[in-house]
C-alpha positions as CSV (number, residue, x, y, z in Angstrom):
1,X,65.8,51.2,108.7
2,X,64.1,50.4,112.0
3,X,60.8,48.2,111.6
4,X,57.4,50.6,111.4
5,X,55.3,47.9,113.0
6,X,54.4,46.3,116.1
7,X,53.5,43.0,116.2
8,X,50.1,43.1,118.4
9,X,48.5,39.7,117.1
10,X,48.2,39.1,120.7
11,X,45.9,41.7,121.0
12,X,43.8,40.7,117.9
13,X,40.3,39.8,118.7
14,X,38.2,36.7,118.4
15,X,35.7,38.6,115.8
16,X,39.2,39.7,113.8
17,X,40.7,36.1,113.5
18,X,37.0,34.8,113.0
19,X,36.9,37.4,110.1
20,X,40.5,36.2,108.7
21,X,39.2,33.1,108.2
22,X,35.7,34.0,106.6
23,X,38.0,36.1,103.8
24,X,37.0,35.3,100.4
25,X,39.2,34.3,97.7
26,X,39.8,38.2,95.6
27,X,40.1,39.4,99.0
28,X,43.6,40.2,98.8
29,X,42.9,43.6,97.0
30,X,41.0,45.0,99.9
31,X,41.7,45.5,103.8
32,X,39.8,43.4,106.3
33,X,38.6,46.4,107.6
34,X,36.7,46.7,103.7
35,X,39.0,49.3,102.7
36,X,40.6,49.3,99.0
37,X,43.5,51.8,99.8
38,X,46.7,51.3,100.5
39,X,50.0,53.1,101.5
40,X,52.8,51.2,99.7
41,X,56.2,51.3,101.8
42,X,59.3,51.0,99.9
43,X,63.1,52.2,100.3
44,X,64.9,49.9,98.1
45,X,62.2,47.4,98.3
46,X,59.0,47.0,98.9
47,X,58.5,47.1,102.9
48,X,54.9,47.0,103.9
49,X,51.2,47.3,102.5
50,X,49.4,49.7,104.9
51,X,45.8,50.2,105.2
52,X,45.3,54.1,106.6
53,X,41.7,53.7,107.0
54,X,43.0,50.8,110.2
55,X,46.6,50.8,110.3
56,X,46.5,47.3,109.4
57,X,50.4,46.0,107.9
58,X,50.5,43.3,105.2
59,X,53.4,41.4,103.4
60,X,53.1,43.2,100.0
61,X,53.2,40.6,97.0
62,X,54.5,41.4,93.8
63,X,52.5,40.1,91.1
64,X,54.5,40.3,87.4
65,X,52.0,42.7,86.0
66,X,52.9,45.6,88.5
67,X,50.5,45.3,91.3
68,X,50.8,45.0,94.4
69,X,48.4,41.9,96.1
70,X,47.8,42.2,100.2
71,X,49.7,38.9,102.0
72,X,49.5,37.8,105.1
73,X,49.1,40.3,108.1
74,X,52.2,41.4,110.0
75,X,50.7,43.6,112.5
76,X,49.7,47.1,113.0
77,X,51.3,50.1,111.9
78,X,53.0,52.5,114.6
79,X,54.3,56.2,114.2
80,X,54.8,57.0,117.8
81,X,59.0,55.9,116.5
82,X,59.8,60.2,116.2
């Protein structure tokens, strides 16, 4: 399955990675963006967090009670793959 994200922390900007580092501790249920929804990717595992309200892609973590916690960021979410 080809990779639905591009890696653009290159592009990131100083107010972004200044905001990664203010995040709270609880902050893993919510976007940095403030948003608390998510579009779960999964084929025969779980894939990718996505935010739709930035495109922002996190490393989904499986907790042993069935949710889903946001990890670290991976990047942004591109659809422009047809």
């Amino acid at each position: 399955m080809p990779n639905m994200a591009r890696n653009r922390d290159s592009e990131r900007t100083m107010a972004e990675a200044e905001q990664d580092a203010r995040e709270q501790p609880g902050s893993e249920t919510r976007c940095i963006c403030g948003s608390q929804r998510f579009v779960l990717e999964a084929y025969l595992e779980v894939e990718a967090l996505t935010c739709p309200e930035c495109g922002r892609e996190y490393e989904p973590i499986l907790t042993g009670n069935g949710r889903v916690l946001r990890g670290e960021f991976r990047g942004y979410f591109d659809d422009d793959e047809g």
